[in-house]
Every structure is written in C-alpha cells, then in structure tokens.
C-alpha positions as semicolon CSV with decimal commas, in nm:
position;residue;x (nm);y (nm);z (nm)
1;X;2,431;-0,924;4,094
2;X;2,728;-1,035;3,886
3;X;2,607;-1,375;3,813
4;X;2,244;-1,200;3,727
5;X;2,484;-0,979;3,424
6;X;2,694;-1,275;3,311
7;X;2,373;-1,499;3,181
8;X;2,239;-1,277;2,920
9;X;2,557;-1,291;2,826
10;X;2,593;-1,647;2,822
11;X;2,274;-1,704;2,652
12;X;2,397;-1,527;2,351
13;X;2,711;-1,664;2,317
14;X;2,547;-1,964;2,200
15;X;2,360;-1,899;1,923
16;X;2,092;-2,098;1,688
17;X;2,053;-2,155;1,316
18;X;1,672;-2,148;1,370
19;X;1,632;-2,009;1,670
20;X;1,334;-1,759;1,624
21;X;1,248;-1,858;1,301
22;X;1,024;-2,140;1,284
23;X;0,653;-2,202;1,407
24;X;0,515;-2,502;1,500
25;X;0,241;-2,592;1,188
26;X;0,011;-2,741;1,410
27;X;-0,081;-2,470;1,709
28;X;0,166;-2,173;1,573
29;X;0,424;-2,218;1,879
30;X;0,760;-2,099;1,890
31;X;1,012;-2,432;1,781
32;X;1,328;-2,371;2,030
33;X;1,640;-2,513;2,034
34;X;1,804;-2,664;2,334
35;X;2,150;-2,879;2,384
36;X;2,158;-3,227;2,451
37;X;2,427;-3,430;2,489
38;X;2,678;-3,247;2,244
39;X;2,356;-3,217;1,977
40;X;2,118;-2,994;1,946
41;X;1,743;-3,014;1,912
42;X;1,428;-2,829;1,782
43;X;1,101;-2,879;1,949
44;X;0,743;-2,655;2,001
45;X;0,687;-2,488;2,319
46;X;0,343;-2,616;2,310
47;X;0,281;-2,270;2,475
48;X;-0,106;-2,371;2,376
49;X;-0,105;-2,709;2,538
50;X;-0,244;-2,852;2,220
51;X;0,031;-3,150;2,160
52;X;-0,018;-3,456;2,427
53;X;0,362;-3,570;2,395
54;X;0,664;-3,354;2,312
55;X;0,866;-3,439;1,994
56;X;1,220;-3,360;1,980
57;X;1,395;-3,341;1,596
58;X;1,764;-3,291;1,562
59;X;1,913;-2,969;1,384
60;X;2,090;-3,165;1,130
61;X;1,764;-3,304;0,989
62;X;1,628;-2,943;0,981
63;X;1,959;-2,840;0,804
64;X;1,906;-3,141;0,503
65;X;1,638;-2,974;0,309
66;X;1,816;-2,654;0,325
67;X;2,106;-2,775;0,227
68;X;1,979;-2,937;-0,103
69;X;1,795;-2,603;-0,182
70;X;2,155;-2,399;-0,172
71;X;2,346;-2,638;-0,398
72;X;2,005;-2,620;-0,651
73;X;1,993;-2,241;-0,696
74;X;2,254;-2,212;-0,924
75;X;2,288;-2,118;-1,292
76;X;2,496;-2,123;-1,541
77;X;2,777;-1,815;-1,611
78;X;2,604;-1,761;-1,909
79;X;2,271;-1,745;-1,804
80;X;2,374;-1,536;-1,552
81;X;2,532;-1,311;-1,800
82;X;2,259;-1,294;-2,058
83;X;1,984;-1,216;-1,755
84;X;2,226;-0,927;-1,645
85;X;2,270;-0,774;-1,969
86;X;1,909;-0,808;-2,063
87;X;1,866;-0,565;-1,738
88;X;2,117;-0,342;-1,858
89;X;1,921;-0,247;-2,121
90;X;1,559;-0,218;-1,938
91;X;1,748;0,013;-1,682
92;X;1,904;0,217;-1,950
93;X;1,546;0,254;-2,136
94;X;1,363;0,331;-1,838
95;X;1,662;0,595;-1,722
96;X;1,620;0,755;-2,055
97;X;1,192;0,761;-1,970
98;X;1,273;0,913;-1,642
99;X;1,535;1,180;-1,795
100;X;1,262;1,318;-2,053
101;X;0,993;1,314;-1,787
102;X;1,185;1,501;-1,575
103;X;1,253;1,774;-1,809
104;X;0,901;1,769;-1,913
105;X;0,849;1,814;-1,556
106;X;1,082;2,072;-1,509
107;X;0,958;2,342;-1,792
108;X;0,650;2,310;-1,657
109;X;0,708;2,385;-1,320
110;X;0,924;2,720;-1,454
111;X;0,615;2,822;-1,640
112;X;0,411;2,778;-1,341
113;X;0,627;2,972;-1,146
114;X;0,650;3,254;-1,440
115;X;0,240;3,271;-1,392
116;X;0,256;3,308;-1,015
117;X;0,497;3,641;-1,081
118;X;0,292;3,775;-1,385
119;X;-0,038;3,713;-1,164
120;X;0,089;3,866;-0,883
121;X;0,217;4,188;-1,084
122;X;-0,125;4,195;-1,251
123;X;-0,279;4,213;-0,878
124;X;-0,007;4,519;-0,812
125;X;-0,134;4,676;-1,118
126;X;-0,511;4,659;-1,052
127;X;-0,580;4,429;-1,274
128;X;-0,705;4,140;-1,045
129;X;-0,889;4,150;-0,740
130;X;-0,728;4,005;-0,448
131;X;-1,022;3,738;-0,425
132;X;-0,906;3,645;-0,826
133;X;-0,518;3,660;-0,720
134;X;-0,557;3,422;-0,385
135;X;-0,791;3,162;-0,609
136;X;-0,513;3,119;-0,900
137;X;-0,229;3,104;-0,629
138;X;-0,407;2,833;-0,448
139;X;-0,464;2,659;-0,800
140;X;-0,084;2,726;-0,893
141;X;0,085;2,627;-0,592
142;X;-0,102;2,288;-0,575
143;X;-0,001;2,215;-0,895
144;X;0,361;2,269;-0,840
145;X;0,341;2,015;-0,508
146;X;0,159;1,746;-0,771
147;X;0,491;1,824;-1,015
148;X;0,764;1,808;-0,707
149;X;0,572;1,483;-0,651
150;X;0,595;1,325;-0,949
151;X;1,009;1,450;-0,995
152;X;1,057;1,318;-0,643
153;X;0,894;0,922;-0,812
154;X;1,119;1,026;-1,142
155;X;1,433;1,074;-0,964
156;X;1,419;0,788;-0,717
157;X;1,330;0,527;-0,967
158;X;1,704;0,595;-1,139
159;X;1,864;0,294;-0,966
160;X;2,122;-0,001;-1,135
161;X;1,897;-0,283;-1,022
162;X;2,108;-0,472;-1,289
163;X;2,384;-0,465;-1,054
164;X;2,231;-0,585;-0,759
165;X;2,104;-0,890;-0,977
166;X;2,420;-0,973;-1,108
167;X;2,550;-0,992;-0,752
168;X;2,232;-1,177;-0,634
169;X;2,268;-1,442;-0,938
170;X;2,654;-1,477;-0,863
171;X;2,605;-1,553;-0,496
172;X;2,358;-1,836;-0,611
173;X;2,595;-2,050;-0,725
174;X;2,820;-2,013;-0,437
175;X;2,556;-2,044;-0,171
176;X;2,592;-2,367;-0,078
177;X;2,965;-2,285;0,005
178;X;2,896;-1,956;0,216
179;X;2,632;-2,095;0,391
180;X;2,877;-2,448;0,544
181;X;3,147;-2,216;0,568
182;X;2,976;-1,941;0,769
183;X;2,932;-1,902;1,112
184;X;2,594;-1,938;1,298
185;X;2,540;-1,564;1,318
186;X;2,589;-1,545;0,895
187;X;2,421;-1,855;0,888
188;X;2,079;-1,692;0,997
189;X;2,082;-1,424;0,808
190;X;2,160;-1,608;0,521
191;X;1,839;-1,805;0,586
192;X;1,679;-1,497;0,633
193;X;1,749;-1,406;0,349
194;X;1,621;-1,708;0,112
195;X;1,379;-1,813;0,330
196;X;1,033;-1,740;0,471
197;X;0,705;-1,895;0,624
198;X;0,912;-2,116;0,824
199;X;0,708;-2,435;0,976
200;X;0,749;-2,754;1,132
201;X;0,523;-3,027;1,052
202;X;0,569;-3,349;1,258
203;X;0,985;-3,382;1,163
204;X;0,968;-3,189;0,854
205;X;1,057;-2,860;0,767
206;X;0,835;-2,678;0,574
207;X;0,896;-2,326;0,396
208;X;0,893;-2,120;0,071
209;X;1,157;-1,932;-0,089
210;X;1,191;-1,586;-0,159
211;X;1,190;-1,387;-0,459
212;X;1,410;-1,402;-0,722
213;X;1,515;-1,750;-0,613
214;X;1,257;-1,924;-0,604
215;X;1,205;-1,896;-1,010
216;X;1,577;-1,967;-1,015
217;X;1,466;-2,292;-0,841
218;X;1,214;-2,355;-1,107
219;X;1,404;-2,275;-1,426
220;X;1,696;-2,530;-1,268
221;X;1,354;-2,794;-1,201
222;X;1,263;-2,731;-1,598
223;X;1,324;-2,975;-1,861
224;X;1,226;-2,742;-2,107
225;X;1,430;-2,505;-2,373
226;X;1,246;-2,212;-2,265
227;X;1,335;-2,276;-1,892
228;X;1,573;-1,965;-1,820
229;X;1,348;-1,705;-2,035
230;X;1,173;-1,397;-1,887
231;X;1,366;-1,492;-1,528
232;X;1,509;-1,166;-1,535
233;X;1,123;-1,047;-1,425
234;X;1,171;-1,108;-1,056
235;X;1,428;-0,836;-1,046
236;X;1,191;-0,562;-1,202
C-alpha cells in the first residue's frame, strides 16, 4: 500500500516540457516522453498501430525551433511604446462611448420605471382595465431586462487592455531569457502560452503561434517601412 502512494508521486516529480502537448501528425497519437540514459526522448504511442517502426527524437531537437521563435519575438522599446500609447487612446475613446451610452441607458430606464408607477396609478384610478395594465407591464418590464442587458455589455467592456499589452510586448523581448531560466513547470506554461496546434512530423516540430505574437513574428520577418503599423490590432 505504501509503495502503491509513493509512485504517483514519483511520476510527477519528474516533469516534461512537452509532455501532453504534442500529437503525432501522422495518426493523432499522444508523443510521450521517456528517460534514456541521462536524455530524454519524445516518441508516438502509436496507440492506432499505424507506424511499422517506432522513432525516437531527442527533447533538445524539439526545444531548437522554440528556442529561435523566443529570441525573434521581440521589438524595439519604441515600438513597444508607440503601440501602447496608440491603445491608450482607443481605450480612452471607447471608455468615453461606453460612459455616454450608459447614461443614455440609464434615463431611459428611470423613465420606464416612471411609466410603470403612472400606469399602475391610472389602473387604481379606473382608468385602465386590468387586461390594459398587465399588457403594458409585460411590454415595460421586458424592456428594462433588454436595457440591464445592454448596461451589463457597457460596463464590462471598461477594461485597460493597453496595460495588459504593454506587459505582453515587454515580456517579448525577454522571453527567450524566462523561458532558459525557468523551471520545467514555468517552462510549459510558457509554451502554453505562445503556442498551439502542437505536431510532430517525422523529427520535426510543427506548430503555430498565438495571437498577438504571431504578427509580432511577422512585423520582425518584414523588410518593409510599414512593418510595425496597425500591430496594435491583435490586442483589440
């Protein structure tokens, strides 16, 4: 019973960089890791039985690609300024939208509610039927739930997203340091992170990257003047 305890615990005291994240290309198969010989190496389950020999690739030659993609997503403190501030200024616009829809939103719901009362004291007085009074309440109180809908979209959409860029688009150019000086457990979810669609294709790693950084990749690929403009988009 006590060795049956100790091997879960075992098992995750060595952990993977790619462990659970890459398929095999060819039949869609977990790629596992296993140690051999002080090294470590990534090959498909074959689960499906659809490879005749088992290939075996070591984690460093995973690691190269990834590597060169964290010291290319970088950018210049200027850039990185410029996209920032250009940010600034689409959240402050669209807080200001918000701010005046909201208010919009709010007289309107007051007069609402000031025709529920003068409805309901016209019922008291004999003026409307009940039939008349249970129609318009029915009509008023479905428009104030479409109102508290909208205010509820209004109010959540008031967000610095130019902050989170300008820590996204700092961490860029210091990604290739955090990732080698990480450990495995940081490692991942720093892969996570960038990453996704992992495969494996014969020996060679095949992904894509993730939004925003994968039109930083681009604008650093450019040779062109115009090769940093509009990438503040991805954050929008």
């Amino acid at each position: 019973m006590q060795g049956y305890h100790k091997k879960p615990f075992k098992y995750l005291a060595k952990p993977f960089i790619f462990r659970g994240l890459i398929k095999c290309k060819e039949c869609g198969c977990t790629v596992t890791p296993e140690m051999h010989k002080g090294h470590i190496y990534y090959s498909c389950t074959n689960y499906k039985k659809v490879h005749s020999q088992k290939f075996y690739i070591r984690e460093e030659k995973l690691l190269d690609p990834v590597s060169e993609i964290l010291k290319n997503i970088r950018l210049p403190e200027k850039i990185v300024h410029e996209i920032t501030e250009e940010l600034r200024k689409i959240n402050q616009t669209k807080n200001e939208f918000y701010q005046k829809e909201l208010l919009k939103l709010k007289k309107e719901y007051e007069q609402i509610e000031d025709r529920i009362s003068k409805t309901f004291d016209s019922l008291v007085d004999g003026i409307i039927t009940k039939d008349i009074y249970d129609k318009k309440l029915k009509e008023y109180k479905e428009k104030l739930a479409e109102i508290e809908e909208k205010m509820k979209i209004y109010s959540s959409q008031d967000e610095n997203f130019y902050l989170t860029a300008e820590i996204v688009l700092n961490l860029c150019n210091r990604a290739y340091e955090i990732f080698e000086n990480s450990e495995i457990t940081e490692k991942r979810q720093i892969l996570n992170f960038l990453l996704q669609n992992l495969q494996l294709s014969g020996e060679k790693l095949e992904y894509s990257l993730k939004e925003p950084f994968n039109s930083i990749l681009k604008c650093e690929k450019s040779s062109n003047g115009l090769r940093y403009q509009n990438l503040y988009e991805p954050f929008l």
